[in-house]
C-alpha positions in Angstrom: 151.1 -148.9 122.5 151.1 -145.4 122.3 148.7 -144.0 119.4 149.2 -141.3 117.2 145.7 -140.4 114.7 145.3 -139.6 111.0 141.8 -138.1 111.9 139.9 -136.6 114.4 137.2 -139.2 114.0 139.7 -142.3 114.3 141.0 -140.4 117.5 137.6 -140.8 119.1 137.0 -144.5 118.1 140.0 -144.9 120.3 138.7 -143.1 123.0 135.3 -145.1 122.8 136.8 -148.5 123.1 136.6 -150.7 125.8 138.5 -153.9 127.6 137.8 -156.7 125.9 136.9 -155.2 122.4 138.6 -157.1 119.4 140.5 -154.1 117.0 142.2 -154.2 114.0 144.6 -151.1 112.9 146.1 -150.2 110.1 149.2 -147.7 110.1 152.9 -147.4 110.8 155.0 -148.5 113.9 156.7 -144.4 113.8 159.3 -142.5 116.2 158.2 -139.0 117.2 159.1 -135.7 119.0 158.1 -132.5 120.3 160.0 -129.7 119.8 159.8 -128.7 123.8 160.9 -132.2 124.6 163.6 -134.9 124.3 163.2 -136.9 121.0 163.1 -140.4 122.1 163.3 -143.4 119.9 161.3 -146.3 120.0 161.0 -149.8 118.8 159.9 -150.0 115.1 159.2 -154.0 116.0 157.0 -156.2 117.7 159.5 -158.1 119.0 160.8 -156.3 121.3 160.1 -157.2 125.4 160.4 -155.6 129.0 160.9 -152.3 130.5 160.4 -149.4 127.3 159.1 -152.2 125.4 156.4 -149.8 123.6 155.6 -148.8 120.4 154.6 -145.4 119.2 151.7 -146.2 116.1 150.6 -144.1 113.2 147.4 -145.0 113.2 145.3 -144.6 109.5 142.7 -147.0 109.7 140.3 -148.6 112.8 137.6 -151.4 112.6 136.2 -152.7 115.7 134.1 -155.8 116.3 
């Protein structure tokens, strides 16, 4: 999963966790662009599998264990 933060502060609880550590997030599956760059659509589903097989998450809310 690629992760895309409401906050600042919710960015660096991402960056300080670690293998292993249990997560729950709250947010939106989401497509996104930059204006420089290709727009590229991905998956708004968990069931998708194999190469590309990633989603792009809005991320609003982060509790850890």
């Amino acid at each position: 999963m690629h992760m895309i933060t409401l906050t600042r502060e919710i960015e660096a609880r991402l960056d300080r966790l670690r293998p292993g550590q249990l997560v729950s997030v709250r947010g939106f599956l989401v497509d996104a662009s930059r204006p420089e760059r290709l727009r590229v659509e991905y998956p708004r589903s968990r069931s998708d599998i194999g190469d590309g097989s990633c989603e792009v998450v809005w991320v609003e809310a982060l509790e850890t264990d």
